[in-house]
C-alpha positions in Angstrom: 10.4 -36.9 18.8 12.0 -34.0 20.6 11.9 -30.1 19.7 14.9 -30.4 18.5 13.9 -32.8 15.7 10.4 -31.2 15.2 11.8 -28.1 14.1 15.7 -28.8 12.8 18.7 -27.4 13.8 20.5 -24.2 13.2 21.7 -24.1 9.9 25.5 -23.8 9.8 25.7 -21.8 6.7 23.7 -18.6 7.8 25.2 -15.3 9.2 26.4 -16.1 13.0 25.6 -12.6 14.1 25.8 -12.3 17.8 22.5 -12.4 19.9 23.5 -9.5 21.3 23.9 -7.5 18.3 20.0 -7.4 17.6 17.6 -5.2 19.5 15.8 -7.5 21.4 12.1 -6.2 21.2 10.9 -7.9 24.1 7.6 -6.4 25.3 5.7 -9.2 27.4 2.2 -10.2 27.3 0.2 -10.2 30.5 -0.9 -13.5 31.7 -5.5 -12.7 30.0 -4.0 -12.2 27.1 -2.1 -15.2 26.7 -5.0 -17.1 28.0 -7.2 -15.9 25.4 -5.4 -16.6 23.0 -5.0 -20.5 23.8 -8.8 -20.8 24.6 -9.0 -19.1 20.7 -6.6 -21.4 19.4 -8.1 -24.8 20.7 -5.0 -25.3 23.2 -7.0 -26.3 26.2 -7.0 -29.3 28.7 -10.1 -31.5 27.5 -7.5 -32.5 24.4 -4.8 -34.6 24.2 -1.9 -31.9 24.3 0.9 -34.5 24.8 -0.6 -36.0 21.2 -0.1 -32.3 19.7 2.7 -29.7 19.2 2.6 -26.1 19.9 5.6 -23.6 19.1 6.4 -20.5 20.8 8.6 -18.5 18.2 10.4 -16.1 21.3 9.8 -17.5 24.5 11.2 -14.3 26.3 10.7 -14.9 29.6 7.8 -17.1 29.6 4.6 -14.9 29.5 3.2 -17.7 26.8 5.3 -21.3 28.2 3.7 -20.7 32.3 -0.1 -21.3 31.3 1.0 -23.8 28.3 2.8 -26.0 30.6 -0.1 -25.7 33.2 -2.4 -26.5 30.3 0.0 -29.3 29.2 0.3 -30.8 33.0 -3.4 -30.8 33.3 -3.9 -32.5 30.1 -1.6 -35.2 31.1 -2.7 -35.7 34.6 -6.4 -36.0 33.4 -5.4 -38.9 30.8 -3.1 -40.8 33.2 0.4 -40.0 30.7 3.9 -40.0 32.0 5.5 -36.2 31.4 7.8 -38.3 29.3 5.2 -39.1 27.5 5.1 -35.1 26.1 8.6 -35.1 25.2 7.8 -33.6 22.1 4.6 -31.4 22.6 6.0 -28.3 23.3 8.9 -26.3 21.4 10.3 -22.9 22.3 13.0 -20.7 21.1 15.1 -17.5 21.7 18.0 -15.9 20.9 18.6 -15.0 24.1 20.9 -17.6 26.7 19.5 -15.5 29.3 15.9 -15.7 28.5 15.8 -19.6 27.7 17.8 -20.3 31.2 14.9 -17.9 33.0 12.2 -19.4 31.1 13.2 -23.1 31.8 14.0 -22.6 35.4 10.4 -20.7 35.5 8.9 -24.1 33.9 10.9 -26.9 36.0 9.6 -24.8 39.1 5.5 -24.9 37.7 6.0 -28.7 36.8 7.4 -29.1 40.3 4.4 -27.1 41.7 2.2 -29.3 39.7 3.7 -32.2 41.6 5.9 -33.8 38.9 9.4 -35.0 39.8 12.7 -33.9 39.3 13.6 -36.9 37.0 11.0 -36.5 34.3 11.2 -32.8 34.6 14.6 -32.1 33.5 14.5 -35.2 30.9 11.6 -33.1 29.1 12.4 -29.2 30.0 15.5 -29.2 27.8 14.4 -30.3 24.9 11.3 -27.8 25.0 13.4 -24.7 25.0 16.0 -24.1 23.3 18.1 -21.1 22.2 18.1 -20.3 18.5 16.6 -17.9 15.8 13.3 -19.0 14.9 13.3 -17.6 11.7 16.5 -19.3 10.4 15.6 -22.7 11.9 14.8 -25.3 8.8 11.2 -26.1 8.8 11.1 -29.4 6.6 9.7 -32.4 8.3 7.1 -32.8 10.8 4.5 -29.6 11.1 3.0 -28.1 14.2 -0.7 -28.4 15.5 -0.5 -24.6 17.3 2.0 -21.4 16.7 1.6 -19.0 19.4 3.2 -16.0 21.0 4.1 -12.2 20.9 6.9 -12.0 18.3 9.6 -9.4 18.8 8.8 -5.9 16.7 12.3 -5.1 15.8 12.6 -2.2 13.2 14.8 -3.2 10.0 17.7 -0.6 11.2 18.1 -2.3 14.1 18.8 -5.5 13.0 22.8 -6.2 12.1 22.7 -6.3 7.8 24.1 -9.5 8.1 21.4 -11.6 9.9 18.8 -9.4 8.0 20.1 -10.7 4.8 19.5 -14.1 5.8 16.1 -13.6 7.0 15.2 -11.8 3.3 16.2 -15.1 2.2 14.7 -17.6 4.5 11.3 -15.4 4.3 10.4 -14.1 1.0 7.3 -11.9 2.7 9.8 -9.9 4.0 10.2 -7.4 1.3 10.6 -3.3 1.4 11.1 -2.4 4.7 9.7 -5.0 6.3 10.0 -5.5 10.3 11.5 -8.9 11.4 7.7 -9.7 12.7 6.9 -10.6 9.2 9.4 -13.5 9.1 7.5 -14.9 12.2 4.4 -15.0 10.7 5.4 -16.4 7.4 7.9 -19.5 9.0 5.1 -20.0 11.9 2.0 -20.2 9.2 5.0 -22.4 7.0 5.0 -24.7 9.4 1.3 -25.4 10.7 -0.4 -28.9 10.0 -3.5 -28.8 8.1 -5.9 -27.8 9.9 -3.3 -25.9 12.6 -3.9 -22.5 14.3 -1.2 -19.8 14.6 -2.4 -17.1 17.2 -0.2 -13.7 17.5 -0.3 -10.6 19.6 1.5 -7.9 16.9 2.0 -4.6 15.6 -0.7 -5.3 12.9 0.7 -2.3 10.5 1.4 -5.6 7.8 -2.6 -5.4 7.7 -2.6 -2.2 6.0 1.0 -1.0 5.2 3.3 -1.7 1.5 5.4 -4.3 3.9 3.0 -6.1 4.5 1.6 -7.2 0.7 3.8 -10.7 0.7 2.2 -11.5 3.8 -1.5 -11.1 2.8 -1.1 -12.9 -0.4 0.4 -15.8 1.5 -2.8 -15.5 4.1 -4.8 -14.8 1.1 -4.3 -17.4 -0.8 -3.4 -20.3 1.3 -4.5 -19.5 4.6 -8.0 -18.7 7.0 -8.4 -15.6 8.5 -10.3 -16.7 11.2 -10.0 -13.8 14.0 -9.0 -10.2 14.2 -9.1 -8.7 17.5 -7.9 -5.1 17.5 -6.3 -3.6 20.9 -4.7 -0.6 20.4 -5.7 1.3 23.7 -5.6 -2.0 26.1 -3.2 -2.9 28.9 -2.2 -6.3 27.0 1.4 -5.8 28.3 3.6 -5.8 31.0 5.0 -2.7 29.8 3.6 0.4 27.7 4.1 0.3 23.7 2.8 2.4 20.8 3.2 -0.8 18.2 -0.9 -0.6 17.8 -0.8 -4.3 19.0 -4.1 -7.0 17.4 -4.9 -10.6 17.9 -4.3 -12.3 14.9 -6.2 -16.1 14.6 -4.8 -17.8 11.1 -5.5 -21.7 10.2 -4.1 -23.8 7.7 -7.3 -24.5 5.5 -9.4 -22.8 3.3 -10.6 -19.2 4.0 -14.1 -19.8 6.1 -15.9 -17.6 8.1 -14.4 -14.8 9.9 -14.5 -12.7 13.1 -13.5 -9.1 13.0 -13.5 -7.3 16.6 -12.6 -4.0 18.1 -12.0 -3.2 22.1 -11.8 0.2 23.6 -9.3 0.6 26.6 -11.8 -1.1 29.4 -11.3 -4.2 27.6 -10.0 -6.7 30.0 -10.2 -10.4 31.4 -13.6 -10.5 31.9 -14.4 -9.1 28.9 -12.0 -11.9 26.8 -14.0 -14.1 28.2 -17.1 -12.9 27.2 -15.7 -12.5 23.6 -14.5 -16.2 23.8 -17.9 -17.2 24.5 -19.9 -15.2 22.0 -17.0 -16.8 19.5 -17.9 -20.1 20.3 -21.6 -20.1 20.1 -21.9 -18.9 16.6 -25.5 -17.8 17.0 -25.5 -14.2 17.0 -23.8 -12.1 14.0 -22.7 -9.0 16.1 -22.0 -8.2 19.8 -22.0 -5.0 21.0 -20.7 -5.1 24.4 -19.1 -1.5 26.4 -16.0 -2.4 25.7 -15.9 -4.4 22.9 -17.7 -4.4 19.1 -17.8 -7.7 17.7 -18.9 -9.1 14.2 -19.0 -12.1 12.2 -18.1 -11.8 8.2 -18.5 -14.8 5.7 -14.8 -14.9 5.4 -12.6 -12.4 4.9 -11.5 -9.8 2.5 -9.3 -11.4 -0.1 -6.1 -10.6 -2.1 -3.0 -8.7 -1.2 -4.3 -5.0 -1.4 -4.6 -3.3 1.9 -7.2 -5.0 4.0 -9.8 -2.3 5.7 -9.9 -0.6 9.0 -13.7 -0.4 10.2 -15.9 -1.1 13.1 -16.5 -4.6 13.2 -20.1 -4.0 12.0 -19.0 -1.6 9.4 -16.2 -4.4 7.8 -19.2 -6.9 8.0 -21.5 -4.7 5.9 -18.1 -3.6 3.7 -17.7 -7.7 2.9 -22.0 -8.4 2.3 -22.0 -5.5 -0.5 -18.5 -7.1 -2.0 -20.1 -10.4 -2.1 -23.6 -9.1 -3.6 -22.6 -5.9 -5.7 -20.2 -5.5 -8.6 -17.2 -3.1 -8.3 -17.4 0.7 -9.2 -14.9 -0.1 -11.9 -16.5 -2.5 -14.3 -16.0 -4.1 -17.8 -19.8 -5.0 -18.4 -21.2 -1.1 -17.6 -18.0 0.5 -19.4 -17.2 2.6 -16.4 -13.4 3.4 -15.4 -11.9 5.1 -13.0 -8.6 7.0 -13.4 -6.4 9.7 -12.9 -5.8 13.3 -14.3 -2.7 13.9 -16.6 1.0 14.3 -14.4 3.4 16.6 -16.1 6.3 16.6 -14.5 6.7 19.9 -14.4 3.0 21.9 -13.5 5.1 25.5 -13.5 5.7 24.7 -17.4 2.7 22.7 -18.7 0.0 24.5 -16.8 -1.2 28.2 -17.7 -4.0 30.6 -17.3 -2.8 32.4 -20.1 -4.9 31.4 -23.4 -2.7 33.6 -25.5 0.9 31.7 -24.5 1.4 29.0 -27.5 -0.9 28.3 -30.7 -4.9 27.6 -29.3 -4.6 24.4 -30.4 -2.0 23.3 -28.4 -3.9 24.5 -25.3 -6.3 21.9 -23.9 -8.8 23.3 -21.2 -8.2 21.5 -17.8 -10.2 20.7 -14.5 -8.1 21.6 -11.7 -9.6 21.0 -8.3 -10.4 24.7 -7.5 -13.0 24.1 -10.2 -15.0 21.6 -8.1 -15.0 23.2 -5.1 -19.0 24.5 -4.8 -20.0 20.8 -6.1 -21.2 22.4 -9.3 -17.6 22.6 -11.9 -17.6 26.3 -12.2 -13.7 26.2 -15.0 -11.9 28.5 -14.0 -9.3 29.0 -16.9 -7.0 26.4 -16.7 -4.9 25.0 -19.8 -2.6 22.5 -20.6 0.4 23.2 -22.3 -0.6 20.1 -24.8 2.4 18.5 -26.7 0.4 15.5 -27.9 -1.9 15.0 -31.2 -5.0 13.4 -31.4 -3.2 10.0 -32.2 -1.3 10.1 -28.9 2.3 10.6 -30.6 4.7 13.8 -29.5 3.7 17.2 -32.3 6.5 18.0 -33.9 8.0 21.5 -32.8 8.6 22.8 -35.9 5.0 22.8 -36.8 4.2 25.1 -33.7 6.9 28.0 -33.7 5.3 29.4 -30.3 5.2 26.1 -28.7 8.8 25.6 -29.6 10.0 28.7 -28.5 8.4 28.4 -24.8 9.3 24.9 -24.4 12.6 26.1 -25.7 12.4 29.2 -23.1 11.9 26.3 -20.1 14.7 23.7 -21.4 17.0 23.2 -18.4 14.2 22.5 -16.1 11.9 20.1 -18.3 15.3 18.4 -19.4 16.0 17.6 -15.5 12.9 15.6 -15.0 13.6 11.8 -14.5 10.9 11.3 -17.5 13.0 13.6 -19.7 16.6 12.0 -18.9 15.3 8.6 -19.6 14.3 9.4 -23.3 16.0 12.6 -23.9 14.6 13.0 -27.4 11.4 13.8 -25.8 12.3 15.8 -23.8 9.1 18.0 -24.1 6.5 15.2 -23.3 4.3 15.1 -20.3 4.8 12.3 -17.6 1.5 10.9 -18.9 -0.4 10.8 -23.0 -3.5 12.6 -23.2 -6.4 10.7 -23.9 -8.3 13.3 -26.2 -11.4 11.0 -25.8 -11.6 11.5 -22.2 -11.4 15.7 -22.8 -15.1 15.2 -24.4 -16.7 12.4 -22.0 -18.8 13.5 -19.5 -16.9 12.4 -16.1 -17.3 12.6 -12.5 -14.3 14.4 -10.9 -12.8 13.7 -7.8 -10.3 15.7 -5.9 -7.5 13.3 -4.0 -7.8 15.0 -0.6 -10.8 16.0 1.0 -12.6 15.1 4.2 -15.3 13.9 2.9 -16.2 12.2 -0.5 -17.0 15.3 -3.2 -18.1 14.1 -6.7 -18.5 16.7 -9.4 -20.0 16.2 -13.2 -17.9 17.8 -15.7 -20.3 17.7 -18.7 -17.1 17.3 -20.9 -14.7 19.5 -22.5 -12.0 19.3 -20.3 -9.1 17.3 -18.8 -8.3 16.4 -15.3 -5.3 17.5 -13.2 -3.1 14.9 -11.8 -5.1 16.0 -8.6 -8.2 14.5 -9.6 -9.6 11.2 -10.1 -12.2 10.7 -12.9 -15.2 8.1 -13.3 -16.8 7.9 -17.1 -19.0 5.1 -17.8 -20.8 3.8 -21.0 -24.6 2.6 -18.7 -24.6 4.8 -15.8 -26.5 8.1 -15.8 -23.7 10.3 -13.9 -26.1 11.7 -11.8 -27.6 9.1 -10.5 -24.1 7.3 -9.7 -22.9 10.8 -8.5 -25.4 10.6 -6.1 -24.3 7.3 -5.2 -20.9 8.4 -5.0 -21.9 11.2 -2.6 -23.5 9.1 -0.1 -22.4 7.8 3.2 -22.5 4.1 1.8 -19.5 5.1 -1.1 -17.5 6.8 1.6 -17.4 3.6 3.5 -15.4 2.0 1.2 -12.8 4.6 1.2 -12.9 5.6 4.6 -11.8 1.6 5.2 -9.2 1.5 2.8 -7.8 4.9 2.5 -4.9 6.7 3.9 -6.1 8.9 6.5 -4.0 12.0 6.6 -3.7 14.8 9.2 -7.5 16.3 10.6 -8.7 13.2 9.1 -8.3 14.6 5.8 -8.9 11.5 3.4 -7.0 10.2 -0.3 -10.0 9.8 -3.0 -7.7 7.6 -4.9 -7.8 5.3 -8.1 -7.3 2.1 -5.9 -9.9 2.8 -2.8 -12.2 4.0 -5.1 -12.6 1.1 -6.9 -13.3 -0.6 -3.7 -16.6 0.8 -4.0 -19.8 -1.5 -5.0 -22.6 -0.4 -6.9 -25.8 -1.9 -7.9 -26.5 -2.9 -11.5 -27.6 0.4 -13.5 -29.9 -1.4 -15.0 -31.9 -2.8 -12.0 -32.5 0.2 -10.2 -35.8 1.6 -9.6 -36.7 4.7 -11.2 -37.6 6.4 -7.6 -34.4 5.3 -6.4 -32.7 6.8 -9.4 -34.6 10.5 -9.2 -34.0 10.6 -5.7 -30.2 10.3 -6.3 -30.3 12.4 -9.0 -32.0 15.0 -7.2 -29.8 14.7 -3.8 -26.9 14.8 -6.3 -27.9 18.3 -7.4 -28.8 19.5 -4.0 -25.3 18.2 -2.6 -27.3 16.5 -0.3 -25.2 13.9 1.4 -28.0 13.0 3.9 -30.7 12.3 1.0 -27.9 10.5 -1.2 -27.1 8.4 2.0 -31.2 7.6 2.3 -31.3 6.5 -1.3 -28.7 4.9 -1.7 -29.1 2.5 1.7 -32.4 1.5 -0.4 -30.4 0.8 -3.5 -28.4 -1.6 -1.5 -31.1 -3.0 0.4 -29.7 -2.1 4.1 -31.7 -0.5 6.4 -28.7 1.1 8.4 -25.0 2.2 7.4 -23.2 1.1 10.8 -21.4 3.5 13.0 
């Protein structure tokens, strides 16, 4: 079976946009990396690689084919097989004419080095590159053993609307504003045997970014996560790029034990190869090494929300509290997390003024000012309430002062994209009020701080849109507030959350409920006081202390 027929033919019926038309996002990978990445794979010379297929997506100019070929010729030569004989082991593609003549001249003349002759080399070299898109070749049929290579990062404006429809179509993963990377991933992982191994070097933004959800779920849920090697300050090319490049190891099987790493700029061949042997052994759970961190995880983190940034040691403690502790949000303890009432229109709805409508349509509200000591200290706050106690809209005419100050701000509440979609209602706030929540005693959380800041609001008042709320039916606030304030909670977020500028963090709904907490119910009454008391104190350290203790660690990892 040739290349050709392990991976199809161009398909007539999509967009023939010009090669030339598309940025070609070639940045090439120097010769370690490359190697590393087949020793991680399994592509090596003890096995049978004529028996096996590997695919390079975009050959480019051959950074990946050189040392697969060599690997491929010494594979051969040690099990006596003709070159013929590997007719079908290797497949390679680009859009590029150019690129594929370079990169098959550049193999002929390492076969020929390797002492092959002419004859068999051009029978074979042919049919192992060709030039076509990748992502629209059909991949029914026979299935790869290995998918490797650097796929191009080509930003979505720079790719002609035409052949970017078409890839939306052949590649569902490639939704929002997806980079054309995504599309390699998803038809390289596609088309991996059971048990196969696709091993990237790219941008690993789809990690972490909106882009990138289709592509985790796929991962997720059909796919192992077996490696990821971060290098973001490392030489790994030919050429500098800012595309905050990782290693990516993924096999077609179920999700089994992973290896997170992280390599500081030192990181070179010498150190790969240390890495690839500590990989191997599988007797060690972290290595710590100058230029490189390295950890072992029982698999990896599942699901299609963004998967955490951490030291390697950090994610491996992240993924042992996942597996032993129940989330911070949680059905059995009645505790929820949530978000302050939005408006729409703060200018309107929110007022120091306790005189400006009817009192009871003026609803004290937490605003984050409030929490700023760490004790809430209210500073005067109201919301302009147009809902009743049964969550419906009041009717104006039975508030003549409300009516006439909504009346007053018209125009600009009527603009609102709420307002214009039900323009009867003109006068409602973006969310309901939840009068039970105004009484509950609640932790409160502002969105944006540098580090995590729980507050207890005893009750009596509702949170701004700015802050994020906890209430629970089992947990005594305190004690979970001191929780909260520890080192251990802001772990969680600091992994998941949007870092902003200064290192400012987002203390949203979604990271927050990240977080793992022991069972109320099971925590030792010292544990308990000494939380409660290093919540009072604002005590971060003492919180940290306790709470490593209520999660049974005896470190939280740098």
């Amino acid at each position: 079976m040739t290349a050709e027929t392990l991976f199809g033919t161009y398909t007539a019926s999509l967009p023939q946009v010009p090669a030339e038309a598309v940025e070609t996002g070639e940045v090439f990978t120097r010769r370690w990396v490359v190697e590393l990445i087949l020793d991680l794979v399994g592509y090596t010379p003890d096995r049978d690689l004529a028996a096996l297929s590997i695919v390079e997506p975009a050959c480019g100019e051959g950074a990946f084919l050189e040392p697969i070929v060599e690997r491929l010729s010494a594979s051969c030569r040690k099990r006596g097989r003709a070159l013929s004989e590997a007719a079908s082991a290797i497949a390679a593609f680009d859009l590029f004419p150019r690129n594929v003549q370079h990169t098959r001249a550049l193999v002929a003349e390492r076969l020929a080095h390797e002492g092959w002759g002419k004859a068999e080399v051009d029978k074979v070299v042919p049919g192992w590159v060709k030039t076509s898109d990748y992502i629209l070749e059909s991949t029914t049929g026979a299935r790869a053993d290995f998918v490797v290579g650097n796929p191009p990062y080509i930003r979505l404006e720079d790719v002609p609307e035409l052949r970017m429809a078409a890839y939306r179509e052949a590649c569902p993963t490639m939704g929002g504003r997806a980079d054309i990377y995504i599309g390699f991933y998803e038809v390289g992982l596609r088309s991996l045997k059971p048990d196969g191994k696709l091993g990237f070097i790219c941008a690993d933004r789809w990690m972490r970014n909106q882009y990138g959800r289709g592509l985790r779920q796929m991962v997720s849920r059909r796919f192992s996560m077996d490696l990821s090697l971060i290098m973001h300050d490392v030489d790994a090319f030919e050429a500098q790029v800012s595309a905050y490049p990782a290693v990516t190891i993924i096999s077609n099987r179920p999700q089994g034990e992973a290896i997170a790493a992280d390599t500081k700029r030192s990181f070179g061949s010498a150190e790969a190869r240390d890495l690839l042997a500590w990989s191997k052994k599988g007797d060690t759970p972290r290595l710590d090494a100058p230029s490189f961190h390295a950890a072992r995880l029982p698999h990896w983190f599942p699901g299609e929300d963004s998967w955490p940034a951490a030291s390697p040691a950090r994610l491996a403690m992240l993924e042992d509290l996942s597996d032993r502790f129940r989330p911070l949000q949680d059905e059995t303890t009645g505790t929820r997390v949530g978000i302050g009432v939005a408006t729409g229109a703060d200018k309107v709805f929110v007022t120091d003024n306790p005189e400006l409508v009817e009192r009871d349509r003026l609803l004290p509200m937490a605003m984050v000012r409030d929490t700023k000591s760490g004790t809430f200290a209210w500073h005067g706050a109201y919301l302009v309430n147009p809902w009743n106690e049964q969550g419906r809209l009041v009717e104006l005419d039975d508030y003549p002062r409300l009516r006439a100050y909504l009346a007053r701000h018209g125009a600009t509440l009527r603009k609102r994209h709420i307002a214009t979609k039900q323009p009867s209602r003109w006068y409602k706030t973006i969310d309901k009020v939840d009068h039970k929540l105004t009484g509950s005693p609640k932790l409160l959380l502002p969105d944006m701080k540098l580090t995590i800041h729980p507050v207890l609001d005893q009750g009596g008042h509702y949170p701004h849109h700015n802050l994020y709320f906890v209430i629970s039916d089992s947990w005594d606030l305190r004690v979970l507030g001191g929780l909260l304030l520890s080192k251990v909670a802001e772990a969680f977020v600091e992994a998941y959350a949007v870092k902003m500028r200064g290192g400012t963090l987002r203390f949203q709904a979604q990271y927050l409920r990240k977080i793992r907490v022991p069972d109320p119910s099971e925590l030792d009454e010292d544990i308990c006081a000494t939380l409660r008391e290093a919540f009072d104190n604002r005590d971060p350290q003492a919180a940290t202390a306790a709470a490593l203790r209520a999660y049974g660690l005896t470190e939280l990892p740098d």
